[in-house]
C-alpha positions in Angstrom: 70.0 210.4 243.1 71.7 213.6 241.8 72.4 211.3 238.3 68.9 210.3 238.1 67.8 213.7 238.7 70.2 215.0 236.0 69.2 212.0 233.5 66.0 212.6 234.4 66.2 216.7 233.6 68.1 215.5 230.4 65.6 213.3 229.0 62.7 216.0 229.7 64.8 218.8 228.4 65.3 216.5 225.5 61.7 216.0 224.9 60.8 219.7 225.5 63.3 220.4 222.8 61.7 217.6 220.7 58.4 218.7 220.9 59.1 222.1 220.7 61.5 221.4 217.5 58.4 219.0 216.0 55.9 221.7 217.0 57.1 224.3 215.1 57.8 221.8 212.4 54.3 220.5 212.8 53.0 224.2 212.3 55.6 224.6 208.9 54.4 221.4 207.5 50.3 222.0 208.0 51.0 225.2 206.0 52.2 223.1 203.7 49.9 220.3 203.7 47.1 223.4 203.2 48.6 224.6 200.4 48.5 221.5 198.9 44.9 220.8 199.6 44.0 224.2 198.4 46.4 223.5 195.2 44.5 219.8 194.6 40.9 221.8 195.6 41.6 223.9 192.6 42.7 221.1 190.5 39.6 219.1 191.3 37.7 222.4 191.1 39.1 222.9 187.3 38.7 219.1 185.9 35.6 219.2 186.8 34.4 222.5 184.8 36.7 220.7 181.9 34.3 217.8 182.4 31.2 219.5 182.8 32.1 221.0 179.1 33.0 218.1 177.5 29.6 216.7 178.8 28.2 219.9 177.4 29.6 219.0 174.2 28.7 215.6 174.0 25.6 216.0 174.8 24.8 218.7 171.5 26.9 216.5 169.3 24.2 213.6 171.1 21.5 216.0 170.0 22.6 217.3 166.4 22.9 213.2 165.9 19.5 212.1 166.8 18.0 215.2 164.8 20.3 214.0 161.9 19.0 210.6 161.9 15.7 211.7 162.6 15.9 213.5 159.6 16.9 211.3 157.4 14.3 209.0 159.1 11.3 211.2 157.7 12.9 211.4 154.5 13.2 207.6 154.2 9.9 207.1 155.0 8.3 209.7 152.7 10.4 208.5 150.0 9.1 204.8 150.6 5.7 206.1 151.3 5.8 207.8 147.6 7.4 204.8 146.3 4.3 202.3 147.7 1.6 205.1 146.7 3.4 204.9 142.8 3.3 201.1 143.3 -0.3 200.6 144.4 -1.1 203.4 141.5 0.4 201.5 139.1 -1.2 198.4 140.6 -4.5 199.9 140.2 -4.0 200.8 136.7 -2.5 197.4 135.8 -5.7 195.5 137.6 -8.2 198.1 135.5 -7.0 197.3 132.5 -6.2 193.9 132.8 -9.9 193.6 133.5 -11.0 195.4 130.5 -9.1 193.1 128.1 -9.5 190.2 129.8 -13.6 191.0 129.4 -12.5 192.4 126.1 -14.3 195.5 126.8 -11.5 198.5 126.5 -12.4 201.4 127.5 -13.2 203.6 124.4 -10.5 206.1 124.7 -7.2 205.0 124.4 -4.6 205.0 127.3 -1.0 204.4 127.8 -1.7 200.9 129.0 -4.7 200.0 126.5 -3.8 200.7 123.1 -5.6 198.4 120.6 -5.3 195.3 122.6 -8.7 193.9 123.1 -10.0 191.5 120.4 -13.3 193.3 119.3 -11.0 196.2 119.2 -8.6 194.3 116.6 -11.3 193.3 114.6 -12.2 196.6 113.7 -8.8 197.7 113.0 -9.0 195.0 110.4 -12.2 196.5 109.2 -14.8 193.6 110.5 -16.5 192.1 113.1 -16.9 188.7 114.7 -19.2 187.4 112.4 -17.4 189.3 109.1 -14.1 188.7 109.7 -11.7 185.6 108.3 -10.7 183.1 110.4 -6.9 184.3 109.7 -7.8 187.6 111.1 -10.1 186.7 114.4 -6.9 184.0 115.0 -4.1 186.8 114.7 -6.5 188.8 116.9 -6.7 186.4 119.5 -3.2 185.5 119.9 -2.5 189.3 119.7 -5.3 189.3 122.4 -3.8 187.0 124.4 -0.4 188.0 124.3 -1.6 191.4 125.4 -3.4 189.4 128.2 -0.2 187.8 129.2 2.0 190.8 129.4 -0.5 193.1 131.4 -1.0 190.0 133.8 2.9 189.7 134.3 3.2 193.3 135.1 -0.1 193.1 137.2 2.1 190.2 139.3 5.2 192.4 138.9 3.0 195.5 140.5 2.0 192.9 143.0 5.7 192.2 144.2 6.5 196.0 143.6 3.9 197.0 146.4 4.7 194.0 148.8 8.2 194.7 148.7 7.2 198.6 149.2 5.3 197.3 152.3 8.2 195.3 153.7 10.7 198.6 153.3 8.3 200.6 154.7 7.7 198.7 157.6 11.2 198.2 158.0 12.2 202.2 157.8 9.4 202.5 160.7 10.4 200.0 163.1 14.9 200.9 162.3 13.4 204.7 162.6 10.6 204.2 165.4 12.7 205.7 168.6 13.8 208.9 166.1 10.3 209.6 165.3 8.2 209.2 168.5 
C-alpha cells in the first residue's frame, strides 16, 4: 500500500508540477498571444485607412472621368448640333433657289447661289427677250438653264444627305453621351 501511496503522491506531485509549470507557461504565452492580436488589430486597423484612401482616390479619379467625358459629351453634341443647323441652312438655301430657277423666277438681287442662272435672266444678258431673241441664244440659255438646274439640284440631294447624316451623328452622340448628360 505504502508503493501505491508513494506512486500515487508521485503522479499527483507530478501533475501539480505540470500544471503549475503549464500555468505559468499558459500565463507567458497569453501575453503573447495578446500582443499579437493587438499587433494584427493595428495591422488590420492600418490597411484598412490605406484602403479607405485608395477608395478615396478612386472614387475622384471616378469623378474627374465622368466630368471629362461629360465634357467632351456637350462639346460633341454642340458641335454636331452646329454642324446639322449649317446643314439644314444650307438645305434651305439650296431648296429656295432651286425653286426660283426651276420656275425661272430669280430673285432680283443677285446671291452667292443665284448668279445669272435663270433663263429670262440669260436672255437679257444677251440683250433680248423670249420673243426677240435667236434661236442660238434662247438654246445656249436653256442648256445653261438647265445645267444650272442640275447642279443646284445635286447639291440640294447632297444638302439632303449632309443633314440626314447630321441627324444620324447627332442621335448617335446622345444616346453614346445619354448617362453623362442626365
Amino acid at each position: 500500500m505504502i508503493k501505491i501511496q508513494k506512486k500515487s503522491i508521485v503522479l499527483i506531485s507530478a501533475v501539480f508540477l505540470a500544471a503549475f509549470v503549464f500555468s505559468g507557461c499558459g500565463i507567458g504565452g497569453r501575453e503573447e498571444a495578446q500582443n499579437k492580436i493587438n499587433s494584427l488589430e493595428e495591422q488590420n486597423r492600418q490597411q484598412q485607412e490605406e484602403l479607405e484612401k485608395l477608395k478615396s482616390a478612386e472614387n475622384a479619379r471616378t469623378e474627374n472621368e465622368q466630368q471629362a467625358k461629360k465634357t467632351d459629351c456637350e462639346q460633341r453634341l454642340k458641335n454636331a448640333q452646329d454642324s446639322l443647323a449649317d446643314s439644314q441652312r444650307k438645305f434651305g438655301e439650296y431648296q429656295v433657289v432651286y425653286d426660283y430657277v426651276k420656275n425661272d423666277a430669280c430673285p432680283k438681287e443677285k446671291t452667292k447661289l443665284c448668279e445669272t442662272i435663270c433663263y429670262s435672266d440669260c436672255l437679257k444678258d444677251n440683250g433680248c427677250t423670249k420673243s426677240s431673241c435667236s434661236g442660238k441664244i434662247k438654246d445656249e440659255c436653256r442648256k445653261r438653264h438647265e445645267k444650272n438646274l442640275d447642279i443646284i439640284g445635286q447639291e440640294l440631294r447632297n444638302q439632303t444627305e449632309s443633314v440626314k447624316r447630321g441627324e444620324i451623328k447627332l442621335q448617335s452622340i446622345k444616346d453614346e453621351c445619354a448617362q453623362y448628360l442626365n
